[in-house]
C-alpha positions in Angstrom: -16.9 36.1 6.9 -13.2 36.9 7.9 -11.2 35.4 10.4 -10.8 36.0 14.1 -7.0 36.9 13.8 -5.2 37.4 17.5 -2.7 40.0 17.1 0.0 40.5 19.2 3.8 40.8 20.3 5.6 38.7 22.4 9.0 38.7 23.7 11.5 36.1 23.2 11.1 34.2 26.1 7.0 34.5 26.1 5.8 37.7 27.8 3.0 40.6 26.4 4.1 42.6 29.0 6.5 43.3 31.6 6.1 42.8 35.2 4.5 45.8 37.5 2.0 46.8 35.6 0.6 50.7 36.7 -1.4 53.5 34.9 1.8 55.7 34.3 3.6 52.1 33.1 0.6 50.0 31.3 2.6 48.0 29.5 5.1 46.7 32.7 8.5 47.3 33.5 10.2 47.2 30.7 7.3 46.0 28.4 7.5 49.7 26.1 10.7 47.5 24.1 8.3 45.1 23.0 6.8 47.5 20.3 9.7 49.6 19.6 9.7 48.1 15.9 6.5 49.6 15.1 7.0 53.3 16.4 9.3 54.8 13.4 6.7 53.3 10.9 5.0 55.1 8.7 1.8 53.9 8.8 1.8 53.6 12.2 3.0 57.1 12.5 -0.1 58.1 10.3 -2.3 56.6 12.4 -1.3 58.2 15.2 -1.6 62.2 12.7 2.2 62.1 12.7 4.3 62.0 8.9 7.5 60.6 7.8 8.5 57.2 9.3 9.7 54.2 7.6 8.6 51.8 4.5 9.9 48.7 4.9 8.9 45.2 5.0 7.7 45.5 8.7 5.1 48.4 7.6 4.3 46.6 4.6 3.1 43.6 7.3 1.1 46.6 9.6 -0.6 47.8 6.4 -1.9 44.7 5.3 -3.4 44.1 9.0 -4.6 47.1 9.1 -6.3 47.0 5.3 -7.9 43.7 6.4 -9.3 44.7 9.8 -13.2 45.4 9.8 -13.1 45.3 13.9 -11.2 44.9 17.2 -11.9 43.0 20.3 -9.8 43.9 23.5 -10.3 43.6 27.1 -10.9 46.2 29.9 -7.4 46.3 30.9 -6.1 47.4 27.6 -8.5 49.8 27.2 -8.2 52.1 30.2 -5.8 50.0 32.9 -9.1 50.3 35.3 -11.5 48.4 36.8 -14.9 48.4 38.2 -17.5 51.1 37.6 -16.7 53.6 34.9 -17.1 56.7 37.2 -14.3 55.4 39.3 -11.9 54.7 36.1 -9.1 57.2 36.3 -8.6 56.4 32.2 -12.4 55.9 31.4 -12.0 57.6 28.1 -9.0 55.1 27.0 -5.5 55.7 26.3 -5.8 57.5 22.8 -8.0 60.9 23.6 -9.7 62.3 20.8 -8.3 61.0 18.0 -7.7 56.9 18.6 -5.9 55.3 15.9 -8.5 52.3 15.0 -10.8 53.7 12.6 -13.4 50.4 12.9 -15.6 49.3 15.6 -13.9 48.3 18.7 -15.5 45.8 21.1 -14.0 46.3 25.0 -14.9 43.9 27.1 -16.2 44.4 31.2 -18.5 43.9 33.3 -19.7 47.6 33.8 -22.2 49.0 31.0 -21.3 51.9 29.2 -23.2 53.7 26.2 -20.7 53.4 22.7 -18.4 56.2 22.4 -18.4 57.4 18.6 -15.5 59.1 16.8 -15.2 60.9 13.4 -12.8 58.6 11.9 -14.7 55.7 12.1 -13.6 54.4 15.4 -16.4 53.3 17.8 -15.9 51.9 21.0 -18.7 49.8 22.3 -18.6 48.3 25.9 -19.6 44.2 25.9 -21.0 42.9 29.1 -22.4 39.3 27.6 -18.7 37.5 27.2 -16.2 36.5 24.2 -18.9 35.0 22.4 -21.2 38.1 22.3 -18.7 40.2 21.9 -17.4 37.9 18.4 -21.0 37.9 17.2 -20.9 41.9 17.2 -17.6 42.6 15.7 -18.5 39.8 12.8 -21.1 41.8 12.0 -19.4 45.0 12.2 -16.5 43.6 10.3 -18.6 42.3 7.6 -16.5 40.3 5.4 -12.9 41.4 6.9 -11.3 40.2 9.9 -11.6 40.5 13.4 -8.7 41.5 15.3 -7.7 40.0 18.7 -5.7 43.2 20.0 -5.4 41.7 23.8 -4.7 41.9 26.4 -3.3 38.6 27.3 -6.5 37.2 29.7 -8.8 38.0 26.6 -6.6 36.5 23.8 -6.7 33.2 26.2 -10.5 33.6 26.8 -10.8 33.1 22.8 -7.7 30.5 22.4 -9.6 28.4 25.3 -13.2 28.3 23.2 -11.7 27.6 20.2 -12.9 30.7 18.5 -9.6 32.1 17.0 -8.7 31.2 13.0 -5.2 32.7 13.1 -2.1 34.3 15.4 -0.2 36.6 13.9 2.9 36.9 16.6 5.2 39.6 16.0 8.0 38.1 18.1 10.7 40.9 19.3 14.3 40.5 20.3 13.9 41.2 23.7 14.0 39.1 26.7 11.8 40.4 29.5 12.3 37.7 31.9 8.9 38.3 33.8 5.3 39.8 33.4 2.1 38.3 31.6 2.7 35.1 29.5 0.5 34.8 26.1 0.1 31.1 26.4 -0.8 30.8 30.4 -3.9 29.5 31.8 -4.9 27.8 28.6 -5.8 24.2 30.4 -6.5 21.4 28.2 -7.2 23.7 25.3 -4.3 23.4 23.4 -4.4 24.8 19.9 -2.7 22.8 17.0 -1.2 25.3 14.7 0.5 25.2 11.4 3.3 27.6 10.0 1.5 30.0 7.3 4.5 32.3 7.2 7.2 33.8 8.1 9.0 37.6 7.8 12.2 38.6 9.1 13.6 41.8 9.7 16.4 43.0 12.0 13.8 44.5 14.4 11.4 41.7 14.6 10.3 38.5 13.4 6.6 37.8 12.1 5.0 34.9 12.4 1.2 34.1 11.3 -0.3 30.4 12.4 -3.5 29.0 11.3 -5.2 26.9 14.2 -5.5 23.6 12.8 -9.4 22.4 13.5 
């Protein structure tokens, strides 16, 4: 069994995304500089049925994720931006049309049932309405033996950091200071993860930083 990695950036001083989040802005005022590192990559830029892009150490790092991802857990909220019953979703079908770029099984969690949405490549998105745990239990088995990713948003990356479910964090941490928006490590209580420095890869357009939770 892999591990249940949570994947994410973060700004410097602590923020996933930028204040004001809307369906025109998802990601907050401001929030779009947190992933400029990863745009001009190349394997991100295949992903997303473009060519070119960079090879570098930073899309060496995406790569390996990628390779070692059997299945994807994310909230509502990153999903779609909506809320409540599917019919009333102005995004219901996602941010990423007809081709998404995850090519595994991709666990959403709500509240709202929804038959799974299947794509050629691979990519299925099936709708959880029993909670974290039900939602791990699926994607391990999806996954098989290779991780599963933690893409976020924020409230479900601390659902799983709370329960004590997740092995590693892999923090991409940008140079950019948002100064307001949704903090990574709020509302985690009591529940305070020990974690131990696995590694650490520079680059002039972000730092990466991978953490095993200490049990």
């Amino acid at each position: 069994m892999g591990t249940l990695t949570l994947n994410i950036t973060m700004s410097l001083d602590g923020f996933v995304a930028g204040p004001d989040q809307t369906l025109a802005q998802p990601l907050g005022a401001g929030g779009e500089r947190l992933h400029e590192w990863i745009y001009g990559l190349a394997t991100w830029r295949e992903r997303h049925g473009e060519s070119g892009g960079e090879t570098n150490a930073d899309d060496a790092v995406l790569a390996e994720s990628l390779a070692a991802t059997g299945a994807v857990i994310m909230g509502r909220r990153m999903f779609s931006g909506g809320a409540g019953v599917w019919d009333n979703d102005a995004n219901a079908g996602g941010w990423w049309g007809d081709e998404p770029p995850f090519g595994v099984p991709v666990f959403i969690l709500t509240h709202h049932p929804r038959e799974p949405v299947v794509f050629a490549d691979g990519t299925t998105f099936n709708f959880v309405t029993d909670g974290i745990e039900a939602a791990l239990e699926e994607a391990r088995a999806a996954a098989e033996e290779k991780n599963v990713s933690i893409a976020g948003g924020a409230s479900v990356a601390q659902q799983y950091l709370r329960a004590g479910l997740v092995d590693e964090l892999d923090i991409h941490l940008a140079p950019v200071l948002l100064g307001g928006g949704v903090r990574l490590f709020d509302d985690l209580g009591d529940a305070l993860p020990a974690l131990e420095v696995m590694r650490v890869i520079e680059s002039r357009a972000v730092t990466h930083i991978r953490y095993r939770v200490l049990r």
